[in-house]
C-alpha positions, 0 to 999 in steps of 0.5 A: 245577449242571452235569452232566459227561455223559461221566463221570456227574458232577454238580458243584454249587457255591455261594459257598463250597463245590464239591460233587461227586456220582455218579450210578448207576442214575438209571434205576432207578426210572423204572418206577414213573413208567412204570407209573402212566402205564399205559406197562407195555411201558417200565415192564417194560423198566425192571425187566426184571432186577428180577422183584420190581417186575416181578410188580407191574407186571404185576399193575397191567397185568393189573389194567387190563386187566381194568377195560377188560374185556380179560379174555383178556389181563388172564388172560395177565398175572396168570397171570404174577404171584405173585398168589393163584391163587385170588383171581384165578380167582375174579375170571373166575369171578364175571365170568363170563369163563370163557374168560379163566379157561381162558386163566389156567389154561393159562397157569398150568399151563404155568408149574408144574414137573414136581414140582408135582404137586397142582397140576397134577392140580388144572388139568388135572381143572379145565380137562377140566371148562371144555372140556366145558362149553364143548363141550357149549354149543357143540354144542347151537347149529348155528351155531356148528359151526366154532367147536365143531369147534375147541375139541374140536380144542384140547381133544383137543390138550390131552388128547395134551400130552406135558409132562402124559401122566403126570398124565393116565394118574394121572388117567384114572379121573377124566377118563374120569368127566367126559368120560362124565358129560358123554356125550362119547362121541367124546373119551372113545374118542380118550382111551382111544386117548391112554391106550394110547399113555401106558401104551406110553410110561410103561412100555414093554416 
C-alpha cells in the first residue's frame, strides 16, 4: 500500500490487480477517538461544524466534569447541550450544588429567545428564589460580609438586565412577592426603582 500525500490517493496493489482509492474526511470521526480520551478542546475541534456530535461531546464533558465534582463548569457545559432541562437541574439539586445550579440556569436563560417566553418566566421566577436564599444565608454569618455584598451586587444586576426587563415587569407581581417574603427590604426598593425606569422604557410617553 503507498499513499500519494499531494493528491490524497492510496494505491494498493497485489500480484494481480492495482487498486486506487480516495480519501475524503479521514478526520471525520476522530472526535469520538478524542472524546473517549477525555481530550474534549480536540474533540469539539473536530466536529466543530457538526453540532449533532458537538451536543454529545459536550455532554460527555459536562458528564466528566461532574463525576470529578467540578460542578461549576460541568453546569456550563450541559447548559449548552440539548439535554433535558429538567433532568439536569435535578443532578444539582439532589447534589446539593446549588451554585452550579443558578450557573445552569443563567446560562440556560441567556440561551432562550426573546419568544420563548414561558420559559424565561419560568428561570428567572427560579433564580430570584436561588439569589434570596443565598442572600439570606450569606446575611445571617458575619463573616462573610463581602461575599454577600457581591452576590446582591450580581442579584440587583440581574434584576436591571435590559435582555429580561419585560419579563420582569410581566412579572413584578411575583418577584415583589418573593423578595417580601424573604423580608428584602432593600432589593425590593431597588426593584420598585428598576420597575419605574421598565415602565418608562416599555412605554414611553
Amino acid at each position: 500500500m503507498i499513499k500519494d500525500p499531494a493528491g490524497g490517493l492510496v494505491w494498493i496493489y497485489t500480484e494481480k490487480a492495482v487498486f486506487r482509492y480516495h480519501i475524503q474526511r479521514e478526520a471525520r470521526d476522530v472526535w469520538q477517538m478524542y472524546m473517549s480520551m477525555n481530550k474534549f478542546d480536540l474533540a469539539k475541534e473536530y466536529c466543530r461544524d457538526r453540532p449533532e456530535c458537538m451536543d454529545i461531546v459536550l455532554a460527555k464533558e459536562a458528564e466528566h466534569c461532574f463525576q470529578d465534582k467540578r460542578y461549576l463548569e460541568s453546569a456550563k457545559c450541559y447548559a449548552l447541550t440539548q439535554n433535558y432541562f429538567e433532568e439536569i437541574a435535578l443532578k444539582f439539586i439532589e447534589a446539593k450544588q446549588e451554585e452550579a445550579l443558578k450557573e445552569f440556569l443563567l446560562k440556560k436563560l441567556n440561551n432562550l429567545k426573546q419568544s420563548e417566553k414561558t420559559q424565561i418566566t419560568l428561570l428567572v421566577t427560579w433564580l430570584t428564589e436561588l439569589y434570596l436564599n443565598r442572600l439570606g444565608l450569606l446575611q445571617s454569618d458575619e463573616g462573610k460580609h463581602e461575599v454577600f455584598q457581591e452576590t446582591r451586587d450580581e442579584f440587583r444586576k440581574f434584576l436591571s438586565s435590559s435582555k429580561h426587563k419585560e419579563c420582569l415587569y410581566n412579572n413584578r407581581t411575583t418577584i415583589y412577592d418573593l423578595l417580601a417574603s424573604h423580608g428584602n427590604v432593600d432589593d425590593m426598593v431597588y426593584f420598585s426603582v428598576i420597575m419605574q425606569v421598565s415602565v418608562d422604557a416599555l412605554y414611553p410617553g
